[in-house]
C-alpha positions in Angstrom: 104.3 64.3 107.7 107.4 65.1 105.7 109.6 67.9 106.2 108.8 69.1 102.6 104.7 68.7 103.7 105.9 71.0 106.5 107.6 73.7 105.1 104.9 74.5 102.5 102.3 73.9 105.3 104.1 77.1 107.2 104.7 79.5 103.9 100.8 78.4 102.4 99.2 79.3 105.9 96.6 81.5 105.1 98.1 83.6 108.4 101.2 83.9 106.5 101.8 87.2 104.7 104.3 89.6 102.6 107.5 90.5 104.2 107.1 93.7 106.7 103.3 92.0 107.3 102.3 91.3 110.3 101.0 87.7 110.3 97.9 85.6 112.0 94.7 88.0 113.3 95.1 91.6 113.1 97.0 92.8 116.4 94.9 96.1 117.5 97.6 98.7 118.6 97.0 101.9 120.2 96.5 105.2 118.3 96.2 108.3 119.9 92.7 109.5 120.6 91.0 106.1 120.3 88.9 104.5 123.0 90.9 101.9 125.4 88.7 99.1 124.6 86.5 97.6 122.0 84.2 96.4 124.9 83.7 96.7 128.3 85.8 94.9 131.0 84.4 92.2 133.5 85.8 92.7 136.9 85.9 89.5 139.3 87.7 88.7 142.3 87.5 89.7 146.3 90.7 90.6 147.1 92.2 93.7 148.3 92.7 95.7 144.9 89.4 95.0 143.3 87.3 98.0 145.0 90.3 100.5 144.1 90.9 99.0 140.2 87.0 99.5 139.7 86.9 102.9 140.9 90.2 103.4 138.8 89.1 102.3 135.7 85.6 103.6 135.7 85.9 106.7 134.3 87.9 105.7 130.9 86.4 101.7 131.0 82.8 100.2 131.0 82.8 98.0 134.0 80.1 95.4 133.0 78.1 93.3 134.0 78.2 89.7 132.1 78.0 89.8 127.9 80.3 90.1 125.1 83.5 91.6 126.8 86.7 93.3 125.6 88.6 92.5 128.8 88.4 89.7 132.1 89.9 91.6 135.0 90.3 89.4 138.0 91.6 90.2 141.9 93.4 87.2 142.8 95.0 88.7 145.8 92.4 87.1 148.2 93.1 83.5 146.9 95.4 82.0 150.1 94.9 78.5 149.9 95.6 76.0 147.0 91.9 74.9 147.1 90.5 78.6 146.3 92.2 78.4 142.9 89.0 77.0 141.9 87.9 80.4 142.0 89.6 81.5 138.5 88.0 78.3 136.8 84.7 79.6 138.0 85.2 83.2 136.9 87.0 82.5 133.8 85.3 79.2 132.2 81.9 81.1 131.6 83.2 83.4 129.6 86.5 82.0 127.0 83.9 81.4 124.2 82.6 85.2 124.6 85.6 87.0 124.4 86.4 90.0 121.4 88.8 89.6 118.9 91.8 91.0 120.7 90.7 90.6 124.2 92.6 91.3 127.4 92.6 89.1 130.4 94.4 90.6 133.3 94.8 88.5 137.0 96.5 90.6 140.0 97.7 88.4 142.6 100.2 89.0 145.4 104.1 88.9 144.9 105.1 85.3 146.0 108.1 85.5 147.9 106.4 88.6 150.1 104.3 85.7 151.6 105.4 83.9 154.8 102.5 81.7 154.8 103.0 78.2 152.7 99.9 78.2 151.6 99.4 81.4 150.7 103.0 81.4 148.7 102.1 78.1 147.1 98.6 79.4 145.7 100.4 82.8 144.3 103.1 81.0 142.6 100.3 79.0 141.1 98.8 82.2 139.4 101.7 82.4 136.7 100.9 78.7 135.8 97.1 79.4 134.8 98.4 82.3 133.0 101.2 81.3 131.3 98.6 78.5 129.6 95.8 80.3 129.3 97.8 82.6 127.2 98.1 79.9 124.5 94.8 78.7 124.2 93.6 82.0 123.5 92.8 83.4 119.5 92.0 86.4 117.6 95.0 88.3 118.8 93.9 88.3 122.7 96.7 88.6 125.4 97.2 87.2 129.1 99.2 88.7 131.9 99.9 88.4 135.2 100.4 91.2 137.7 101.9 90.4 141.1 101.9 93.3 143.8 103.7 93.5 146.8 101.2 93.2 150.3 101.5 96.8 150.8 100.4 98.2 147.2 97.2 98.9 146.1 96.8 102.3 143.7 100.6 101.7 142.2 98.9 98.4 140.8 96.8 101.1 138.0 99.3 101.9 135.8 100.3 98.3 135.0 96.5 97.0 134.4 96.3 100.2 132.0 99.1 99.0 129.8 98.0 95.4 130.1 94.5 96.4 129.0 95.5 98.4 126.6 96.2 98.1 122.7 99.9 99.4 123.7 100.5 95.8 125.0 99.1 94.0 121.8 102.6 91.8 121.0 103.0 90.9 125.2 101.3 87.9 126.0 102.3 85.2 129.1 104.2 87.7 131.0 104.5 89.1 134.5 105.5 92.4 136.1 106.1 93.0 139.4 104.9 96.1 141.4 106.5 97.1 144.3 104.8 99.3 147.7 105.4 103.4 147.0 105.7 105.3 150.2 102.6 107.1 149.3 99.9 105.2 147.8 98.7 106.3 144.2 101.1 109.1 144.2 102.6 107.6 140.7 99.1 108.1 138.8 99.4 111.2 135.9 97.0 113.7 135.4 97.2 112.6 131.7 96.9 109.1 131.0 97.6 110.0 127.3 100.6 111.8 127.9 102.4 110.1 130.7 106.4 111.1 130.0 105.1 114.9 129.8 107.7 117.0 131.4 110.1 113.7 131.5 113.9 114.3 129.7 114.5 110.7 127.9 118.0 109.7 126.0 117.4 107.1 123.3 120.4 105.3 122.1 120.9 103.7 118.7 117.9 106.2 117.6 118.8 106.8 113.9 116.9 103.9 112.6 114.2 101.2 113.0 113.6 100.3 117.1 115.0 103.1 118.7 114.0 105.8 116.3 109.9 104.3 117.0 110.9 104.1 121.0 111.9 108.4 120.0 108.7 108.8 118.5 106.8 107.2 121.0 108.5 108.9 124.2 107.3 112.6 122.1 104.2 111.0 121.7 103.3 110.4 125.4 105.1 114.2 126.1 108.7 113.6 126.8 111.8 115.6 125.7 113.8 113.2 123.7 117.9 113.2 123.4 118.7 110.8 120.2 122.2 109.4 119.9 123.7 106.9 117.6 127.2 106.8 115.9 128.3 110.2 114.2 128.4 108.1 110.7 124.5 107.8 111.1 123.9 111.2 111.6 121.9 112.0 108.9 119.3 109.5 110.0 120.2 110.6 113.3 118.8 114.2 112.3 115.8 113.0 111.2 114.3 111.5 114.0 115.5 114.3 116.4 113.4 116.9 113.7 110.4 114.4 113.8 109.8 113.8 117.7 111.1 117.7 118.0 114.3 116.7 120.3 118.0 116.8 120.1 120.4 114.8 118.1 123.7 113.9 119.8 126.4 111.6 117.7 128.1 109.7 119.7 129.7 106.3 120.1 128.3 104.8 123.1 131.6 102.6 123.3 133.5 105.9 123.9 134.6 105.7 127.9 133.5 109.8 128.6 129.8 108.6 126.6 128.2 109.7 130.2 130.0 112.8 131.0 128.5 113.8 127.2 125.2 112.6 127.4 124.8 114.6 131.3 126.7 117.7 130.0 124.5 117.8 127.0 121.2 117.1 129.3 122.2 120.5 131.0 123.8 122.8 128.4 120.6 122.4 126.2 117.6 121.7 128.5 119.2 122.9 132.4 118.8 119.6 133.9 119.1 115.9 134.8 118.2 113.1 133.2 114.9 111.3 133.8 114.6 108.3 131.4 117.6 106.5 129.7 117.5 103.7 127.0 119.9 101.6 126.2 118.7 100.7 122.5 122.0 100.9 121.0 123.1 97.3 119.4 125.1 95.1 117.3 125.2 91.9 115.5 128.4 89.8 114.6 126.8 86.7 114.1 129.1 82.9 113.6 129.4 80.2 115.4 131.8 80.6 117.9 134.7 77.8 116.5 134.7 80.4 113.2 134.3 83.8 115.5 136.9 86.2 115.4 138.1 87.9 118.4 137.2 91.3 117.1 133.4 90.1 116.2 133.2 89.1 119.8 135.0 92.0 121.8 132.8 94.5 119.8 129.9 93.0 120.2 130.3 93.0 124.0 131.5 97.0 123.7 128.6 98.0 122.6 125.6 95.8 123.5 126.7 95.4 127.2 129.9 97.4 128.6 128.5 100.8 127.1 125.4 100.3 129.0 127.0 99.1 132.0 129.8 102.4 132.3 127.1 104.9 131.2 124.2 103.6 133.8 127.2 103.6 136.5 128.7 106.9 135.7 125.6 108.8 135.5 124.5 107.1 138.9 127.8 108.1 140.2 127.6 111.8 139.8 124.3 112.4 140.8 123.4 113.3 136.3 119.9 111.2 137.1 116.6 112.8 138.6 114.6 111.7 141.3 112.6 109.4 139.7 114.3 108.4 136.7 114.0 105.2 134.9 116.6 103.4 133.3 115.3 101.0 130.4 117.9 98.6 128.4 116.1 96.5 125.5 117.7 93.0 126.2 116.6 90.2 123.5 114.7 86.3 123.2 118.5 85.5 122.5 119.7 86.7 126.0 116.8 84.3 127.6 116.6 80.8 125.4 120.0 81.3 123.4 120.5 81.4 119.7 122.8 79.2 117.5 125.6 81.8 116.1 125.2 84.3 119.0 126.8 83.1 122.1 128.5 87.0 121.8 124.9 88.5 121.3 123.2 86.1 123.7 125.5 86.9 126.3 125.5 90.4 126.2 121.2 90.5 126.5 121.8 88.1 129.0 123.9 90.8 130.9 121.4 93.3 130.6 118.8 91.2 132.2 121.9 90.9 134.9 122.4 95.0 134.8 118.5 95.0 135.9 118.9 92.5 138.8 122.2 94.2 140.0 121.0 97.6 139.9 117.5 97.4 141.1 118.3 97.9 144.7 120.4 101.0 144.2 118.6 102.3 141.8 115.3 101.8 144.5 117.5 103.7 147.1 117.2 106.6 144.2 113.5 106.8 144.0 114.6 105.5 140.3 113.9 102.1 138.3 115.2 100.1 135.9 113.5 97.3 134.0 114.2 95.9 130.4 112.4 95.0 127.2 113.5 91.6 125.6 111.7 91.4 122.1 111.3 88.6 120.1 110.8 88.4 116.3 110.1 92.0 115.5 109.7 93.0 111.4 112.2 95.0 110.6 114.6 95.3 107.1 116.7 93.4 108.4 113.9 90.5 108.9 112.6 91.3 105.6 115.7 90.3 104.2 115.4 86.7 105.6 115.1 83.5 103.3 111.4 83.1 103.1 111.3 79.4 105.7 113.5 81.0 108.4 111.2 84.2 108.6 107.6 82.8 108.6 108.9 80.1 111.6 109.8 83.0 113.1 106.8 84.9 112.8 104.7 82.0 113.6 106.4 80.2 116.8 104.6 82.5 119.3 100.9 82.3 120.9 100.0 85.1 118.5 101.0 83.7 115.6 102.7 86.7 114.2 105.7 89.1 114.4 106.0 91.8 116.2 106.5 95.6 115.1 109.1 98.5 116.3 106.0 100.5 117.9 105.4 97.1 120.0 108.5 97.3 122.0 108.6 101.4 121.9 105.4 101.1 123.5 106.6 98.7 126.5 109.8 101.0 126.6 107.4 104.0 127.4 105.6 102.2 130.2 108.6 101.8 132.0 109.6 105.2 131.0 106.9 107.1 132.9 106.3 108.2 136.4 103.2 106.2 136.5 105.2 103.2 136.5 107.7 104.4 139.6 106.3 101.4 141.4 107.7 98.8 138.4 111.1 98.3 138.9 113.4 94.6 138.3 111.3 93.8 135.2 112.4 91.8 131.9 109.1 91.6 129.9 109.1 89.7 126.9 107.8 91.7 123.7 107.4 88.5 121.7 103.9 86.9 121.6 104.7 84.5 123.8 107.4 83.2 122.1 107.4 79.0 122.7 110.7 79.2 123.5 111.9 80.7 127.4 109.9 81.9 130.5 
């Protein structure tokens, strides 16, 4: 096929749309009020978490029995040897050609590296294999995931399986999150699962416009306080959020070395406490290959996408400005995980937040406090509108779900990691992309 053939094959796809459009099958995403599936949920599997999930879930999900299903739910934590794996063909097989448009399947297995047994390792690590492809075969806007839990968890597991069967997760496909043991088990669970940050204090960076002003809106949403900062020459925009989600603005450049002391100072002159939930929204672009990049397009870059977040995280940590519990959220990017041609500044700074994740997890832990990040992929925004036409329907198209992404996709991940339901997630980068074809 020529290249011509395949250019107009992309742009003449009757999945492809206007600009601002989200492309392929109609994702379902999650409105207030609205039931959590279009269908019940099969529940399969003998292992450890299966009795507690279906006692869990009963009250806001029909646990069927087989038919037409919204959601495959399946306890993989009893599957120890490789030659049990024949267990998920025999659950899931029956069932691929019965699946609603916008299905979930879900399969909670045990952490790998927990396991001392070979066999019992080798089988786990298997899991993310079956999921990873059975991610990509799926259609109609249905989503895969895998959940691995640590031997000693059982109740922190709910929280996770909620998102995952949820219409909040509708652009996270292919991915796995990690649950961790809580000291008391099912402590984390809200009494309102439709208002999990209530009573939470949350600082949004880079919330005048597009992602961080949805991830404002959708912290109020679910019941949190919400501080919005972004550069005082946005503060118009700036305003505007902070009236709509009914917080606080707060200009500020994040780049500015006493950014902390102003963010914890504010947190108690104007609400009388810590601070619960932080997120590290706040980003720039300086795009050019790197033979034609300046010194300045790579310096601030790094300023603000990776050393702001770094000296704020630190300096709060450092004098005590977080609560117990808080949650520490930075949104990395696709870039930071496969690379980009004409970002290696960008790149490397989303690479570094993964790193401020993986470095701070453990001290953070010591806290009674997470931190986990958000790396979306193509997302429609104005400034993807304002692609050339080829560029942004590949874009839109080179994921399992054949379509972009929206702002309210990654607020909603942002807001699973912000709540106290989710104290047991902690060293997560989740992929808001589809399943993008390229990375992990």
């Amino acid at each position: 096929m020529s290249k011509t053939s395949i250019i107009e094959k992309i742009i003449n796809s009757p999945v492809a749309g206007k600009a601002g459009v989200p492309q392929g099958y109609p994702l379902r995403r999650w409105k207030a009020g609205e039931p959590a599936l279009d269908g019940g949920v099969m529940l399969g599997g003998e292992g450890r978490i299966a009795d507690f999930l279906g006692r869990a879930l009963a009250g806001d999900y029909d646990i069927l029995a087989p038919g037409d299903r919204a959601a495959l739910l399946f306890d993989a934590t009893s599957l120890t040897t490789p030659d049990r794996l024949r267990e998920l063909y025999d659950f899931f097989h029956p069932h691929m050609r019965s699946l609603r448009p916008n299905a979930r399947i879900v399969v909670v297995g045990t952490t790998p590296e927990s396991l001392h047994d070979t066999q019992a390792r080798i089988t786990a690590r298997a899991l993310e294999g079956f999921v990873r492809s059975l991610a990509k075969e799926l259609r109609k806007g249905a989503t895969a995931n895998l959940v691995w839990v640590d031997p000693d968890a059982v109740g922190e597991v709910e929280a996770t399986v909620r998102f995952f069967l949820s219409a909040k997760s509708a652009f996270v496909d292919g991915q796995v999150v990690r649950v961790s043991a809580r000291p008391t088990d099912g402590a984390t669970s809200p009494t309102d699962w439709a208002r999990p940050a209530a009573g939470r204090l949350a600082v949004v960076t880079g919330a005048a416009r597009g992602i961080g002003a949805t991830i404002a809106e959708v912290l109020a949403r679910d019941g949190a306080q919400v501080i919005c900062v972004d550069v005082p020459a946005a503060s118009e925009h700036l305003s505007a959020t902070a009236n709509r989600v009914g917080g606080t603005a707060l200009a500020l450049d994040v780049t500015d070395p006493a950014a902390a002391q102003t963010l914890a100072r504010h947190a108690r002159e104007r609400y009388s406490r810590n601070l619960d939930v932080i997120v590290h929204n706040a980003g720039i672009t300086r795009d050019k290959l790197l033979a034609n990049m300046k010194e300045e397009q790579w310096e601030q870059v790094l300023a603000v996408n990776l050393l702001a977040p770094v000296r704020i995280t630190e300096s709060l940590i450092d004098a005590g400005a977080l609560a117990e519990g808080a949650a520490v959220i930075g949104v990395s990017s696709m870039a930071g995980i496969s690379g980009n041609r004409g970002q290696t500044n960008y790149a490397t700074t989303k690479a570094g937040i993964i790193g401020l994740v993986d470095a701070l997890c453990a001290p953070l832990a010591d806290l009674d406090s997470t931190i986990n990040a958000v790396a979306p992929g193509f997302i429609e925004t104005a400034m993807t509108d304002a692609m050339p036409t080829l560029p942004r329907e590949v874009g839109r198209r080179v994921n399992s779900l054949q379509q972009g992404g929206l702002p309210v996709d990654v607020a909603e991940t942002v807001a699973f990691f912000a709540s106290r339901s989710a104290a047991a997630v902690t060293g997560n980068t989740v992929r808001v992309c589809g399943q993008n074809i390229l990375g992990a």
